[in-house]
N, C-alpha and C positions, 0 to 999 in steps of 0.2 A: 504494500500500500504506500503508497505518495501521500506525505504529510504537509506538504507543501510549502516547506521550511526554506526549501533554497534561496537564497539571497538577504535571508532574513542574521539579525547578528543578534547573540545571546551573553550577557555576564552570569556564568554559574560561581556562586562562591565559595571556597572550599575545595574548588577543582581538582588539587595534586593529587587527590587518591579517595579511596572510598567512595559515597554514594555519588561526591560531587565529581569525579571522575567518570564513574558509567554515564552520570546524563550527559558529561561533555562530549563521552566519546560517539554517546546513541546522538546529538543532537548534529555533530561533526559530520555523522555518516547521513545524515537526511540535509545533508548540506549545508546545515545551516553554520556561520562562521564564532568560530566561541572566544571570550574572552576569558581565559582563564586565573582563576584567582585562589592566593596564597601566602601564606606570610614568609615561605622559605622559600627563595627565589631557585636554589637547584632542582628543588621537585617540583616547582611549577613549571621549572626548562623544562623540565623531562616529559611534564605532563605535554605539554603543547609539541615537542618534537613527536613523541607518541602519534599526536592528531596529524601532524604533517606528514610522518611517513605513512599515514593510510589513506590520505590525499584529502585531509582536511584544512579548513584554515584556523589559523588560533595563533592569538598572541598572549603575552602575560601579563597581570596586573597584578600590583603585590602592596600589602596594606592589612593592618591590624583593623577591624571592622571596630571596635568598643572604643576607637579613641576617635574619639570628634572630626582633629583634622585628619587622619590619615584615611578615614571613609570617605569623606570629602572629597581625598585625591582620587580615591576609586570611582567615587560616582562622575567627579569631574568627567576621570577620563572615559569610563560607559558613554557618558554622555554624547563626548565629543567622538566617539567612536562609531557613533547611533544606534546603539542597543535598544533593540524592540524586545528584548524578553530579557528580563530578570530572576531569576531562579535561587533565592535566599535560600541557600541549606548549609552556610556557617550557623554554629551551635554549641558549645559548650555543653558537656554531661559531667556530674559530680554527682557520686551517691552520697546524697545526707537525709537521716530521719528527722524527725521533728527535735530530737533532743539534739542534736549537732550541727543542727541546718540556724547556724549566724545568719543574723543579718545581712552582714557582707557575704553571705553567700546568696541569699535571696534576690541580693543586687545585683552579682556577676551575672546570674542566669538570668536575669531580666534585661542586661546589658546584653550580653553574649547570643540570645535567643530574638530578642522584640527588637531591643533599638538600634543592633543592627542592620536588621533588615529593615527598621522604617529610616535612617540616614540614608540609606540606598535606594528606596523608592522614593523619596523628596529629591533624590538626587534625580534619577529618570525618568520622573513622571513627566516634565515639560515638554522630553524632546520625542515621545510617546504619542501626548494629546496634540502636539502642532500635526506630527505624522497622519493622526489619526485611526491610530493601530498600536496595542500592543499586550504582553500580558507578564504579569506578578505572578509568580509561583515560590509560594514561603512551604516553605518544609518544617509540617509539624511531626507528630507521634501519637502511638496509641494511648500514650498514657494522660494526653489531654483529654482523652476522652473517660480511659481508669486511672486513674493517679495510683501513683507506685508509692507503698511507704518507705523505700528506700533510695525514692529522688522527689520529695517532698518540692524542691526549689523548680525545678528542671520540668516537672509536671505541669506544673501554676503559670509555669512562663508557657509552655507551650500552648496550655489552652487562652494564654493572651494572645497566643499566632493564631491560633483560630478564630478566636471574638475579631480581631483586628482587621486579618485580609475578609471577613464578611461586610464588618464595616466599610473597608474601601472597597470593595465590587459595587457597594450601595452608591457610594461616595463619589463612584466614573461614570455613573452610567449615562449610556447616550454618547460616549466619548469612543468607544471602538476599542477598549483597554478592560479587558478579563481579569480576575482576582480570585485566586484559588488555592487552598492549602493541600495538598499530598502526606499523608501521617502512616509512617511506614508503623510497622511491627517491629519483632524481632528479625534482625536483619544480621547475616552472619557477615562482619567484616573482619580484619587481621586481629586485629586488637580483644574482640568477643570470643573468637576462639581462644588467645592464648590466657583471655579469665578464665573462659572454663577448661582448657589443658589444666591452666594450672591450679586451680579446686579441684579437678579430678587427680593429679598427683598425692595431695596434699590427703587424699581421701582414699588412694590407691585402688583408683576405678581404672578402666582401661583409658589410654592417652589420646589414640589413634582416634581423628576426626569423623572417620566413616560410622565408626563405634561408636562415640561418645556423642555427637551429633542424633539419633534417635533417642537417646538418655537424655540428654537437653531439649528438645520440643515434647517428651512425654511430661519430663518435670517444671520444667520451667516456663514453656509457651506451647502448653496443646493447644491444638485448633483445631478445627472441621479439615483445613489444606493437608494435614498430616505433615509437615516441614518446615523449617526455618527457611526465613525470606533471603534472598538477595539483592545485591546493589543493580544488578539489572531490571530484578520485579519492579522498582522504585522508579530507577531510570523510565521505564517504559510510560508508568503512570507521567513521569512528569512531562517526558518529549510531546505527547498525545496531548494533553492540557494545553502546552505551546503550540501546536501549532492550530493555523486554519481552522482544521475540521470542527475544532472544539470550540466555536466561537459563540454557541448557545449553553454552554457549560459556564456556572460562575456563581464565585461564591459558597463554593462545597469546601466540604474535610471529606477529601479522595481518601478513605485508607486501606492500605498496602498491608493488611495483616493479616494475612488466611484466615479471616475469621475469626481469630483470635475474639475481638473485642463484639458482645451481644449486641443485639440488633433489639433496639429499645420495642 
């Protein structure tokens, strides 16, 4: 299927690896040209050489999103770069319960999660609505929708990504510019595995991912899908959002979680 991306340019951020790298790479291969963003300039080289040698375009952007000016510089340069689609999936996770979960922790994750992504749509909304075309896609979780007791902070923020991008789909309309959040599940990236490698050493359960992997979606995220997600299941959801087809879509919490989370 033809998503009808080509010509069209994207800032994903987060890009160098993980979720924000599958949608660079799925958005690269539907042609569309990506701005890749990261705060460690070798892995975002690598990411964007990656998209050039499979015959995509993509340049780099690099910037800490939680400080004022340096998002700034990001959205400057989106801007000027004409980014029609925005894709917030920078995020911060920290497990804290209620009795560990500081203040200053309530803050980072409400920094790290919400106000980065709203300096980046204050930043491209202008050159969006002159276009008359474009679309928001903030990357929430399931837990905005069940909150986790052991990300108390991280939860609370996400379900402000979801109240938020509902309020701006309200907030364009008429203007030709979609707003929609994507709320993955459990999602197996590098880092997930090697927590639970390493609680499973620690508990001397078997190591091996093929094995330990059905142990983990029975215990930890059964669902109806029977599996842990991936950075492509997410990807797919989000390229689909951006482009064309999806232009009577808006306003949703898309979630990416085998069913994990009931269905009210």
């Amino acid at each position: 299927m033809d998503l009808e991306l080509g010509r069209r340019k994207a800032l994903v951020t987060a890009s160098s690896g993980g979720i924000g790298m599958a949608v660079a790479r799925r958005l690269a291969a539907e042609g569309c040209a990506v701005l890749v963003h990261g705060r460690d300039a070798a892995r975002a080289g690598e990411a964007v050489e990656e998209l050039r040698a499979a015959g995509g375009t993509a340049e780099v952007v690099l910037g800490d999103l939680t400080d004022d000016g340096a998002a700034a510089e990001v959205a400057g340069r989106a801007a000027a770069w004409g980014v029609d689609i925005l894709v917030n999936n920078a995020g911060p996770v920290a497990e804290h319960d209620w009795d560990d979960a500081e203040p200053a922790a309530w803050l980072a994750a409400i920094d790290g999660n919400v106000l980065s992504a709203v300096r980046l749509i204050r930043g491209v909304l202008p050159g969006m609505r002159e276009r008359g075309w474009g679309r928001v896609i903030n990357l929430g979780s399931r837990a905005a929708t069940t909150p986790l007791p052991n990300l108390v902070d991280y939860s609370a923020a996400k379900a402000a990504v979801v109240n938020m991008t509902t309020s701006l789909a309200r907030h364009l309309a008429g203007t030709g510019i979609t707003a929609n959040t994507v709320s993955p599940g459990v999602i197996v990236t590098a880092g997930m595995r090697r927590m639970f490698e390493d609680r499973a050493a620690r508990r001397g359960r078997p190591q091996e991912w093929s094995e330990l992997e059905p142990i983990v979606t029975a215990e930890y995220a059964p669902n109806p899908t029977g599996r842990l997600g991936t950075a492509d299941d997410v990807a797919a959801a989000v390229v689909f959002l951006a482009s064309p087809l999806a232009g009577y879509v808006n306003g949703i919490d898309l979630r990416v979680d085998g069913g994990i989370v009931p269905v009210p």
